[in-house]
C-alpha positions, 0 to 999 in steps of 0.5 A: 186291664180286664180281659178282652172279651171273645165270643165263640159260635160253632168255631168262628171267634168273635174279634173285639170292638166288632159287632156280628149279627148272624142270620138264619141260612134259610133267610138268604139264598143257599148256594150250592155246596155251601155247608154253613148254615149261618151267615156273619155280617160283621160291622165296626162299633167304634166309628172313629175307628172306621173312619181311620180304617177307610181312611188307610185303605183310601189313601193307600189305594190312591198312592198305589195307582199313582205309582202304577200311572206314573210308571206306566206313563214313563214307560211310554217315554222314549229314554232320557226324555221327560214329559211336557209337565211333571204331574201336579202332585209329584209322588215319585222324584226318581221318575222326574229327576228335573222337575222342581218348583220354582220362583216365576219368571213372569207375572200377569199384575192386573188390571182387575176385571181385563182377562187375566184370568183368561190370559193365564189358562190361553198361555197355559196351552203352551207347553213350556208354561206351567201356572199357579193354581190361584191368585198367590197374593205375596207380593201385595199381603205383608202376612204372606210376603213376611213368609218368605221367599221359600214359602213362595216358591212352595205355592208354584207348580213343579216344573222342569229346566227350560220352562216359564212358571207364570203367577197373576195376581191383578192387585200386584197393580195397585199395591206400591210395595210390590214393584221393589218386592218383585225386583228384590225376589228376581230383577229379571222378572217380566212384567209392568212398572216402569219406575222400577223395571226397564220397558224391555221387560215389559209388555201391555197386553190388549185386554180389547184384542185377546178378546176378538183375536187371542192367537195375534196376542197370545203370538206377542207374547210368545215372543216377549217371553222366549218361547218357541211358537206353540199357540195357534188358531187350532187352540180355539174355537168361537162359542156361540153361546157365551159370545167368547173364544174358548180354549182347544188342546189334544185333549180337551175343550173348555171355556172359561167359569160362567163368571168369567167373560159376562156381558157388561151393562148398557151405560147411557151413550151419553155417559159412555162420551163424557167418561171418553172425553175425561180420560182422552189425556190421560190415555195420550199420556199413557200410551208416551208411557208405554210407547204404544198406541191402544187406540181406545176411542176418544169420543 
């Protein structure tokens, strides 16, 4: 191995795989008793080098203040009591003893494009829900249901004892295999198939009412799921703009992404008719199979 090569200037040393250019003092502004009369910039030569170097320092930066902020959140707390929600990425198990991720105990399963979307982020102003960060897809795609159920509960987000963790994945409706997945996984589980699952454990939400009154929906299913009644009219306000309520807590204010709650097109009257008279037996039929009436029009 050939010797490292080390460069002296009055004094200073040179490390390796640094390189040094050195400015004359009367280039930069002198200050005041400063004997130098030179300046060192020194910069990184090996770029991956410097990405690993920026990298640590990031990463340790990161993990610092977390720690910081989770001690200083439960310093806040009163003794023995736990926040509403562990943090996304749980760093420190010492400060949340309880939180763990589990399997849902409730799942939205469609129907595409009715505002499960929307429904998901209004249950998520209670409390007591912790949600999914996106659409899981392991009940409806054999690469993910082939997984297992531990890699599944590992896509859910750290809750504690007592809390509903909620997934949705609109597909879920469609798929045949997913009732009898669901039901092997927790028979318990709340949601819609009744070949499968008795009505009790199932609840139609009206895609048409959590649109023009989301806190008389959001209140059913409250009840439905055994939560304590949390969601209220101080959880919305009517945007103008978008034509849509969107969500209020102690913190934020926020409507859903601009692809989300659009203005549908103008269908010919005519079409809208004949396409309400098609489906008019069809809709009797499944309201004796819910055992409700969602009053869409007939004509």
């Amino acid at each position: 191995m050939s010797p490292v090569k080390i460069e002296s200037r009055r004094g200073c040393v040179r490390p390796p795989h640094f390189d040094i250019l050195w400015l004359p003092r009367a280039a930069m502004r002198s200050v005041e008793g400063d004997p130098s009369d030179c300046i060192l910039v020194v910069g990184v030569s090996r770029p991956k080098m410097a990405l690993a170097v920026m990298t640590v320092m990031l990463v340790s930066l990161f993990l610092t203040f977390h720690m910081i902020y989770d001690s200083a959140l439960n310093s806040l707390q009163p003794n023995n009591v736990e926040h509403n929600r562990p943090p996304i990425l749980l760093l420190s198990r010492k400060l949340y003893p309880s939180a763990a991720r589990r399997l849902p105990q409730a799942i939205i399963m469609g129907v595409r494009k009715c505002g499960t979307r929307a429904l998901l982020e209004m249950l998520y102003l209670h409390p007591m829900v912790q949600k999914a960060a996106g659409e899981v897809h392991f009940f409806d795609r054999d690469e993910n249901y082939n997984r297992g159920l531990e890699w599944y509960r590992m896509q859910m987000p750290h809750s504690y004892p007592g809390q509903i963790t909620i997934e949705k994945s609109p597909s879920y409706f469609v798929t045949p295999e997913v009732p009898e997945r669901i039901r092997a996984m927790n028979a318990s589980a709340k949601l819609l198939w009744l070949e499968v699952f008795p009505r009790e454990q199932m609840l139609i939400v009206n895609g048409d009412l959590l649109i023009e009154d989301p806190v008389s929906q959001l209140q059913k299913i409250e009840r439905f799921l055994g939560l304590e009644p949390r969601i209220g009219t101080h959880n919305f306000y009517f945007n103008e703009t978008k034509g849509f309520y969107c969500l209020r807590n102690e913190t934020f204010d926020r409507c859903l992404r601009e692809t989300k709650g659009r203005k549908h097109p103008r269908v010919d009257p005519e079409v809208v008719s004949k396409l309400r008279r098609y489906f008019s037996e069809h809709n009797q039929k499944f309201y004796e199979l819910v055992g409700e009436d969602l009053g869409w029009p007939e004509e």
